[in-house]
The first five atom37 places (N, CA, C, CB, O) and aatype in JSON, in Angstrom:
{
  "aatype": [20, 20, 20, 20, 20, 20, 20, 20, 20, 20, 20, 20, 20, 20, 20, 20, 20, 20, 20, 20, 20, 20, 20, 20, 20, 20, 20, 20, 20, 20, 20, 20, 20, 20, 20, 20, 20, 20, 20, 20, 20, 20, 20, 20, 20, 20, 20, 20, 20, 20, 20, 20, 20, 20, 20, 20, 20, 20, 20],
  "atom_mask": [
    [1, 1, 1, 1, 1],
    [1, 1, 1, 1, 1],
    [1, 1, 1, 1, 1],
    [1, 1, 1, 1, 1],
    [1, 1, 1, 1, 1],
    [1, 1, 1, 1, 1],
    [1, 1, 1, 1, 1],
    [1, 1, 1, 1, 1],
    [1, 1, 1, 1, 1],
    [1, 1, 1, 1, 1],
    [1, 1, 1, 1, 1],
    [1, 1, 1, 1, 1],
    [1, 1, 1, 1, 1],
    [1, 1, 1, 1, 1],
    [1, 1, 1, 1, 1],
    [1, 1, 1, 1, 1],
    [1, 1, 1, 1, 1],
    [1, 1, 1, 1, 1],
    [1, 1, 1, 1, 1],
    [1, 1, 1, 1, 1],
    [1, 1, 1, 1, 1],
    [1, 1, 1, 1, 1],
    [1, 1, 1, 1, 1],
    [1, 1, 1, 1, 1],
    [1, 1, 1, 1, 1],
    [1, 1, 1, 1, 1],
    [1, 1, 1, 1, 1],
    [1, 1, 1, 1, 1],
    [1, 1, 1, 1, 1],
    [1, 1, 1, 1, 1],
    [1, 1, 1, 1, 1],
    [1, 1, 1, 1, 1],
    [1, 1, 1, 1, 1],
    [1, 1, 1, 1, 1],
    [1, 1, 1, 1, 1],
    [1, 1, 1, 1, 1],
    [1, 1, 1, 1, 1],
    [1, 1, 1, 1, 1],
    [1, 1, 1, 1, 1],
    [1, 1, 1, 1, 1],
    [1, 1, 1, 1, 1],
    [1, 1, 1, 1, 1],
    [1, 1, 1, 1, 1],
    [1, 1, 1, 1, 1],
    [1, 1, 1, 1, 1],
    [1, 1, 1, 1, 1],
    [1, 1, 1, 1, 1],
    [1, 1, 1, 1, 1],
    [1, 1, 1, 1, 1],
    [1, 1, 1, 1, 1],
    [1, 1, 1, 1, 1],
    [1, 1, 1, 1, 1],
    [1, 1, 1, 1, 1],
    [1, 1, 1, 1, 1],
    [1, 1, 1, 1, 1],
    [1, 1, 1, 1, 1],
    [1, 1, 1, 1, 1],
    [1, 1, 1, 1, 1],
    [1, 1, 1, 1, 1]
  ],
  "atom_positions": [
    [[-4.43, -3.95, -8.08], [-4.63, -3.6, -6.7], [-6.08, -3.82, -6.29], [-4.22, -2.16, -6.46], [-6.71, -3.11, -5.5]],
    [[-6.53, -4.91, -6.95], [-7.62, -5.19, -6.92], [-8.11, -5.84, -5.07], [-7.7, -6.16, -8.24], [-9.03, -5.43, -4.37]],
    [[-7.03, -7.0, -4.71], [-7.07, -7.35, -3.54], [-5.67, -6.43, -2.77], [-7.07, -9.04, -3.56], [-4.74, -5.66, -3.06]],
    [[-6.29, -7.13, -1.64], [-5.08, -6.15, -0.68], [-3.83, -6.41, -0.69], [-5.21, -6.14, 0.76], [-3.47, -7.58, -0.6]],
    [[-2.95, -5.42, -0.77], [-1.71, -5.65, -0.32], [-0.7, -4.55, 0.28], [-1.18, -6.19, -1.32], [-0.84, -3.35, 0.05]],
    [[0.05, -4.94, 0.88], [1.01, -4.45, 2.43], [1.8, -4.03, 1.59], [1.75, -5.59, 3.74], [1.96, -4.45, 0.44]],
    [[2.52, -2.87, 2.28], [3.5, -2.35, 2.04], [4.26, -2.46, 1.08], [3.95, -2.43, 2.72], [4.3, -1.87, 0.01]],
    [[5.25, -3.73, 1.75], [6.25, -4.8, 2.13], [5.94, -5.82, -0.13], [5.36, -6.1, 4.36], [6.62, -6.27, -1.06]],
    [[4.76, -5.62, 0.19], [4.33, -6.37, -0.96], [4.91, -5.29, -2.52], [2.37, -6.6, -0.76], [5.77, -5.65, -3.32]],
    [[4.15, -4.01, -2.56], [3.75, -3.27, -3.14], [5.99, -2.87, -3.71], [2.41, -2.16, -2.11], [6.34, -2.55, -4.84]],
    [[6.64, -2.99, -2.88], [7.44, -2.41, -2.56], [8.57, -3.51, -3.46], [7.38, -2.12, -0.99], [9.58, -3.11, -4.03]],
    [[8.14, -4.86, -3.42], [8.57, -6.42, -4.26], [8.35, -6.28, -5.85], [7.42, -7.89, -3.7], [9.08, -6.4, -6.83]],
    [[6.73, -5.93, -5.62], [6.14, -5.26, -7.3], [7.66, -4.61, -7.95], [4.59, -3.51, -7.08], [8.57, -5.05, -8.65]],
    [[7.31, -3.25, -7.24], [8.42, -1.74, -8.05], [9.29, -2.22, -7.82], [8.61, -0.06, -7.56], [9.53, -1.84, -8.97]],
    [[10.44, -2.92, -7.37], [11.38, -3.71, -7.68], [11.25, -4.87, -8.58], [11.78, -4.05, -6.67], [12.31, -4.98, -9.19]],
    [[10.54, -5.63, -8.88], [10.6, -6.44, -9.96], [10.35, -6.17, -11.08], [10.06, -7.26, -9.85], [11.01, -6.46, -12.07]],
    [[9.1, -5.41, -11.04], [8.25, -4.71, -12.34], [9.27, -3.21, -13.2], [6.41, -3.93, -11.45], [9.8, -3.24, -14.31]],
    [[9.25, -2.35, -12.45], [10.3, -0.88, -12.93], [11.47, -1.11, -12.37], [9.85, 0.75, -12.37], [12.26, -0.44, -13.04]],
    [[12.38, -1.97, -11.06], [13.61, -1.68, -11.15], [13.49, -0.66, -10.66], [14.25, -1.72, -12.21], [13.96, 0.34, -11.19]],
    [[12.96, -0.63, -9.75], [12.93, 0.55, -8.85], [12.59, 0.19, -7.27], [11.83, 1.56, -9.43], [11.79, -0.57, -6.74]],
    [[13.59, 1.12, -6.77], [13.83, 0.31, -5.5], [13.06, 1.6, -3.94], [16.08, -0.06, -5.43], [13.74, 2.46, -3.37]],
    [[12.0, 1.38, -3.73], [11.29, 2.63, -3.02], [11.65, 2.2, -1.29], [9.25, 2.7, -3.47], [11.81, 0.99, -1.2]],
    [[11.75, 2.64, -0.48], [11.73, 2.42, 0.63], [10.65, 2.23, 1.44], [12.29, 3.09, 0.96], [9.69, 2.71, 0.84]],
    [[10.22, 1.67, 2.74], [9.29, 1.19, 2.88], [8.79, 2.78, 3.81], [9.43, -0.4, 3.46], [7.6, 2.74, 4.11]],
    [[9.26, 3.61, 4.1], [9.12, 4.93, 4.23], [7.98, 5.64, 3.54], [10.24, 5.44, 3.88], [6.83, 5.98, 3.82]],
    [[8.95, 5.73, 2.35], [8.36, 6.78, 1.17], [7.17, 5.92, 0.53], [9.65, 7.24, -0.17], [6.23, 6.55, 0.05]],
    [[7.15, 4.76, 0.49], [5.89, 4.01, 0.07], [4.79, 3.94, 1.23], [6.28, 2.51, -0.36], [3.63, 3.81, 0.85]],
    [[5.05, 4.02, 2.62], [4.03, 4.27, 3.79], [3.0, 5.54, 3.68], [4.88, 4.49, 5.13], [1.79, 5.56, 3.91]],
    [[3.84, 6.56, 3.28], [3.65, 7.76, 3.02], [3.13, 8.27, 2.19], [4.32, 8.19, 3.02], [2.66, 9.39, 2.36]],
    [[3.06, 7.66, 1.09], [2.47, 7.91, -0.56], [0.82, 7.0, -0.5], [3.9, 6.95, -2.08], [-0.26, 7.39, -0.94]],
    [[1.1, 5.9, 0.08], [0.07, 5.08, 0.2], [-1.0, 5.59, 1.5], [0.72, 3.63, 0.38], [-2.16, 5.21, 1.44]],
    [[-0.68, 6.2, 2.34], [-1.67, 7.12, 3.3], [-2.18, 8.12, 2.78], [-1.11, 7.7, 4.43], [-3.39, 8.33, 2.8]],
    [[-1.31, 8.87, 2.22], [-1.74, 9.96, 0.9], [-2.95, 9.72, 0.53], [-0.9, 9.87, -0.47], [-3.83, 10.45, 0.99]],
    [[-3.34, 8.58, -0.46], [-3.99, 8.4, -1.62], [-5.16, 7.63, -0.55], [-3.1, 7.51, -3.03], [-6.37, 7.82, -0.71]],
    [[-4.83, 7.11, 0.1], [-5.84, 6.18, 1.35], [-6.66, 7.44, 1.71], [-4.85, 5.37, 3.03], [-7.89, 7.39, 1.72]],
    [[-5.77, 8.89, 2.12], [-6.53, 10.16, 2.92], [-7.34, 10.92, 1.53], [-5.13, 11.47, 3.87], [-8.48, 11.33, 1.76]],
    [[-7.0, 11.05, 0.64], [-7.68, 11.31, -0.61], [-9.2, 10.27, -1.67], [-6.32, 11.34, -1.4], [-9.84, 10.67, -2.64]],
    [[-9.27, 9.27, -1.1], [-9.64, 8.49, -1.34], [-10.02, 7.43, -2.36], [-9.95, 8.79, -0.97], [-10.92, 6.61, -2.52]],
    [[-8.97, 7.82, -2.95], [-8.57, 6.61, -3.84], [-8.01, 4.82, -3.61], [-7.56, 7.23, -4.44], [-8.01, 3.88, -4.41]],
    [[-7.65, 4.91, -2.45], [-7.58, 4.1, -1.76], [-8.48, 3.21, -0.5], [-6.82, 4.54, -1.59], [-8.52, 3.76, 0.6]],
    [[-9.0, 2.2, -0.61], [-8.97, 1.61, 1.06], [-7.77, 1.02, 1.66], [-9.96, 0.43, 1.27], [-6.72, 0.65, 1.15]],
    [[-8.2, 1.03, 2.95], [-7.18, 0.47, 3.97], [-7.65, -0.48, 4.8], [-6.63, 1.45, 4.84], [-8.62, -0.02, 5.41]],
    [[-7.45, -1.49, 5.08], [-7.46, -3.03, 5.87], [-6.45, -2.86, 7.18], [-6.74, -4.48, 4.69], [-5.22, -2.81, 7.13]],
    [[-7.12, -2.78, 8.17], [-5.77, -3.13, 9.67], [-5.83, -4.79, 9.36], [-6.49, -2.62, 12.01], [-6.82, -5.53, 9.44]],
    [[-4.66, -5.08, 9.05], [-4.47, -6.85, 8.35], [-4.87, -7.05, 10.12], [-2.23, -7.7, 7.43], [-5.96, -7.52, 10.45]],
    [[-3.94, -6.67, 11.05], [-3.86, -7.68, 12.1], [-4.54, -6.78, 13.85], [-1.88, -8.24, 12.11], [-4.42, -7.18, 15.01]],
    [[-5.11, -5.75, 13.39], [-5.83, -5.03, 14.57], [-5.49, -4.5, 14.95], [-6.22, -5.29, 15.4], [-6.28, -3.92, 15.7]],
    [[-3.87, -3.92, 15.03], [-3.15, -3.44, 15.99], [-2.66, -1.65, 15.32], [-1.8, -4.71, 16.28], [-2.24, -0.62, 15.85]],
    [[-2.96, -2.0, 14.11], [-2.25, -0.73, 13.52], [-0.88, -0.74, 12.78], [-2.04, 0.17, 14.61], [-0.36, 0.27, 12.31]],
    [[-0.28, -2.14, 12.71], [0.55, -2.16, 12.52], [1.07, -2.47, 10.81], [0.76, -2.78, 13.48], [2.07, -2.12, 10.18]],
    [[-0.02, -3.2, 10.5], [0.11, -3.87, 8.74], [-1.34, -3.45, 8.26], [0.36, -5.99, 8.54], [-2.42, -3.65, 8.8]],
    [[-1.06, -2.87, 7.19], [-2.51, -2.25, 6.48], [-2.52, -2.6, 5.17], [-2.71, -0.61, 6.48], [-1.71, -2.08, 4.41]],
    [[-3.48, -3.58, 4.72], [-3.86, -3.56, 3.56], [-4.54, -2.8, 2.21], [-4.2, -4.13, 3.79], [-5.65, -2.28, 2.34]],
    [[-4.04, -2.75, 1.27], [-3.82, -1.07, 0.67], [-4.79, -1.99, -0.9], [-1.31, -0.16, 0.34], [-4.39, -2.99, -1.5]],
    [[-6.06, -1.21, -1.16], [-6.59, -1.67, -2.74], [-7.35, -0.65, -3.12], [-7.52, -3.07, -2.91], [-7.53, 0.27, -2.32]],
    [[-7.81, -0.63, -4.12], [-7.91, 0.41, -5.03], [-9.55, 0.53, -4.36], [-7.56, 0.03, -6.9], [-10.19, -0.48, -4.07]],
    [[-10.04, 1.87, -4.19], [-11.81, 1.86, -3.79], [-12.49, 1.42, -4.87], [-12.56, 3.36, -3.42], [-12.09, 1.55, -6.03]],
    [[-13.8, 0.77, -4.45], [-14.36, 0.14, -5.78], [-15.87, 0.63, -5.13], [-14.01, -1.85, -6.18], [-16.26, -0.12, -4.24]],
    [[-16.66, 1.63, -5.41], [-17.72, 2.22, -5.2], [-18.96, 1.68, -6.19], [-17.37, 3.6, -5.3], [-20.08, 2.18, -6.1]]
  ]
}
């Protein structure tokens, strides 16, 4: 999670990688979490608020 990635992406991973199938819900939600805690940054991919790019903080 070095570079950014969406949702939509993250969501392809845990289905390919564990076979695990998360909704794009419960992964929005988990990933704001850790974004509001700050373990995370966040990228507005396209300005609007709509697609956010999600990578690990690197301080």
């Amino acid at each position: 999670m070095l570079e950014g990635q969406t949702v939509g992406h993250l969501i392809e991973y845990c289905e390919e990688k564990y076979n695990r199938e998360l909704n794009s819900q419960e992964a929005s939600r988990e990933l704001r979490r850790l974004y509001q805690k700050g373990i995370l940054d966040r990228e507005d991919k396209f300005g609007n608020g709509s697609v956010y790019l999600y990578k690990l903080k690197t301080d």
